[in-house]
N, C-alpha and C positions, 0 to 999 in steps of 0.2 A: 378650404379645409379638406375637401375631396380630393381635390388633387396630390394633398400634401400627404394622402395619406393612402393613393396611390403610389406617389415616390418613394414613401417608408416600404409598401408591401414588395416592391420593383427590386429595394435595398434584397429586404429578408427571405423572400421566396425561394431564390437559386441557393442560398445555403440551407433553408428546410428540406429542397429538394436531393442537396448534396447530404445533408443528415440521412434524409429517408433510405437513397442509396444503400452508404456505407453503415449506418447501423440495424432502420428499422428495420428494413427488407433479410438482411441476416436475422434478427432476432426471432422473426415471422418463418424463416427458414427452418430453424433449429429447432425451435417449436411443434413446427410439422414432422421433420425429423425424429424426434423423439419418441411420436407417433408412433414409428412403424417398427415393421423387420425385414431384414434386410440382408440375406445369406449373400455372401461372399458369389459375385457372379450371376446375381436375381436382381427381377427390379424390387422396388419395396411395395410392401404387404401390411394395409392400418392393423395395428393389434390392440389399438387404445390405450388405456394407462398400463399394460402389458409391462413396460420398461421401468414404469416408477414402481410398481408394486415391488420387481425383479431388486429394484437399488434398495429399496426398506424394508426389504428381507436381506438385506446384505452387510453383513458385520465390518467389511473395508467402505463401503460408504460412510458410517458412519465415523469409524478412527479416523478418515481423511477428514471429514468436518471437523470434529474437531481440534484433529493437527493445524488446520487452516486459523482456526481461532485462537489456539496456541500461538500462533505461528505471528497472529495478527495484530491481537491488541496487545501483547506485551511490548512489540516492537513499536507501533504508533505512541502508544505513552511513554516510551522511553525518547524516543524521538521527540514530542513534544517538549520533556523536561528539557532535552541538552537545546534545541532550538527555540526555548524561550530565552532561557539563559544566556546562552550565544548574543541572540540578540537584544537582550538586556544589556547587554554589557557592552557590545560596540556600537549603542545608541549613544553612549555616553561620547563625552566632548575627550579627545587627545591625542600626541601624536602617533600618527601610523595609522589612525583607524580604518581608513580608504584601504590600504595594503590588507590588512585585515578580513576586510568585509569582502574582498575578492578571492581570499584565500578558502575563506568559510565555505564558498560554493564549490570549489573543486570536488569534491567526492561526487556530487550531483552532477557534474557535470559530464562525468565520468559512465560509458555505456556501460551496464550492468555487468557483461560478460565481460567486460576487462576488470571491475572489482572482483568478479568470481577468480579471475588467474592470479591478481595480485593476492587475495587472500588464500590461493591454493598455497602460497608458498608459508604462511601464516601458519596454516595448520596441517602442514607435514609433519609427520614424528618428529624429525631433524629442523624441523622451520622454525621461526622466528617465534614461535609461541611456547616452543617446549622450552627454546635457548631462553627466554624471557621466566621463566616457570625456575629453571635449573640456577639460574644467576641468583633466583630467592630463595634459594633453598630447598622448593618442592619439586616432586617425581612429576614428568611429563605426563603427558597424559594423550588418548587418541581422540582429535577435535570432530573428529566424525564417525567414531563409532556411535555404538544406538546410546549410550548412557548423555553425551556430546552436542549429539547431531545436530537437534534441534535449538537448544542455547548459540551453537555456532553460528546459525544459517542467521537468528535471531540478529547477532552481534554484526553478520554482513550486511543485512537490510536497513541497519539502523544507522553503520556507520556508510551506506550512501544515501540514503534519505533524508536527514535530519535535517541538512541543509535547505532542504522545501520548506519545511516547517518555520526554519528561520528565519527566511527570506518575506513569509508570511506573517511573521509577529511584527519581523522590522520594519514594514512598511504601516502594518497596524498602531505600532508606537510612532513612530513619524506621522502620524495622523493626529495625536494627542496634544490639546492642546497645553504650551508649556506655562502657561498662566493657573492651571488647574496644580500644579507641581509648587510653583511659589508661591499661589493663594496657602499649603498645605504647608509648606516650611514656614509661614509666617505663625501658623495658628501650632508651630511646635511640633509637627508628625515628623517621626522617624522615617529610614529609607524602604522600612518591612512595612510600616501602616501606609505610604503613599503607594507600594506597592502593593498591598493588595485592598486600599480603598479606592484607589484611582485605575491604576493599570491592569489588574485584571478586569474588573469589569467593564471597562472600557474597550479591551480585547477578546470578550465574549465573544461577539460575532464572528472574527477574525479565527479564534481558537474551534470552532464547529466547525468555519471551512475547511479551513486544511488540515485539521484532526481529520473529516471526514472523507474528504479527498484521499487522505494518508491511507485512510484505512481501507477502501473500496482499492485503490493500487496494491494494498500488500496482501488482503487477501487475493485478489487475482495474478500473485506475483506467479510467473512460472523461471523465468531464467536464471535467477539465483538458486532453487529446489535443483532444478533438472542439471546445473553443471557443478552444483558442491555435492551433492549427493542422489541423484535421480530419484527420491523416495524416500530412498533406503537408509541406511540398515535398516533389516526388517518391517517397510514401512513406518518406520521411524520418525519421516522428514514428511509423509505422503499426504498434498494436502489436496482437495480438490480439483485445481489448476493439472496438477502431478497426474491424479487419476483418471480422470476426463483423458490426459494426453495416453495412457498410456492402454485404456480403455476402444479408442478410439484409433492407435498405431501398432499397438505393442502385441495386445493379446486379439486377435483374430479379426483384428480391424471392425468391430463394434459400433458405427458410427450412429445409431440411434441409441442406444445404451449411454452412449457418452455425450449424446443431446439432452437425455434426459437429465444425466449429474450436471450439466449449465443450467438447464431451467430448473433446477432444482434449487440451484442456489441462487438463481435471479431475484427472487424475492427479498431476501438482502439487500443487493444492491438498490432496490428502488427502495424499500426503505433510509436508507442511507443517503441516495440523491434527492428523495423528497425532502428529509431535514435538514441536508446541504443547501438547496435552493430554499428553504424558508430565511436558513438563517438572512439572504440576501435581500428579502422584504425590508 
């Protein structure tokens, strides 16, 4: 038994220690970092919570929070809906479904910065969104101005994401047993009551992880903000990902200022991986 559990520890160590590396030793970083001050050409100087006092006195911290939240959970429940459904529906038995359920992933599959070019061309005055607008009748409109912006960015996160979400139900429904579905047509339930007496709840689990997963990604999104809109209009788009970077490069190179907006919103995300890893209990 000792042995066997020296082999397991033999397995997992070098990847806690690869963990520790690339995450904790950064997070332990930044933390410190935030600490201080740190003039352009000096070494840094503790000033204590000097930096978070500075961010909650500051009225763009706050509109980026929650642009971030705007930003976030519209787009994860919308993503859920089209990738339950998606996968709802090419669970089902017919032909082509294979062709199908391969095509489903492409957008995911797709690095972030090339949906940002293909949907530059979307939402050009002239692009494919206004021509789509003009065909039914209604005045175009500008996809990234400040009225826009944020619906936009919304509509690009979602149509490459969703496909995660799906990939995640499908396997959850292929999990389900199909005796549980004819016990329920035998006793007379419709396609709505076996769905939401069997299949939802049975995809509980499944629906926390990658809802949560979904959401920790899209808040933390930075490459879709920074190449459809850098922010902007107006800080429009700006969400904490956005500010941090621009905190940190843009204006006077800030680099504990903009530790502080990540630890700031760290606390999020562990709550978020704490209810994620329960669901997995």
């Amino acid at each position: 038994m000792k042995s066997k559990t020296l082999g397991i520890w033999a397995y997992v160590l070098p990847a806690l220690l690869i963990l520790g590396l690339i995450l904790i030793i950064p997070l332990i970083y930044t933390f410190w970092m935030s600490l201080q001050h740190m003039p352009i050409g000096k070494p840094p100087t503790f000033v204590g919570i000097k930096n978070f006092s500075k961010i909650f006195r500051d009225p763009i911290f706050y509109k980026s929070l929650k642009n971030t939240f705007i930003y976030a959970f519209p787009a994860v429940v919308i993503k859920a809906i089209i990738g339950l459904g998606v996968a709802v529906l090419l669970n089902q038995e017919f032909r082509g479904r294979g062709i199908l359920r391969g095509l489903a992933i492409l957008p995911y599959a797709l690095q972030p910065f090339v949906v940002c070019v293909l949907f530059w061309f979307v939402y050009d005055y002239r692009g494919i969104g206004n021509v789509l607008l003009k065909t039914l009748g209604l005045e175009p409109i500008h996809w990234l101005g400040a009225q826009y912006a944020m619906p936009s960015l919304i509509l690009v996160n979602v149509w490459h994401g969703w496909p995660f979400l799906y990939l995640g139900f499908l396997s959850g429904l292929q999990s389900i047993p199909g005796e549980l579905y004819e016990s329920a047509e035998i006793d007379g339930a419709s396609s709505w009551q076996k769905f939401f007496s069997i299949t939802l709840p049975l995809l509980k689990d499944v629906f926390l992880i990658v809802c949560g997963l979904s959401l920790m990604w899209t808040m933390g999104d930075f490459v879709i903000p920074k190449m459809m809109t850098g922010g902007g209009p107006a800080d429009a788009t700006l969400t904490i990902p956005m500010a941090t970077y621009k905190i940190a490069f843009l204006l006077g190179l800030n680099y504990p200022l903009a530790s502080a907006y990540a630890v700031t919103i760290l606390p999020i995300f562990i709550i978020l991986i704490y209810f994620t890893v329960r669901s997995l209990e």
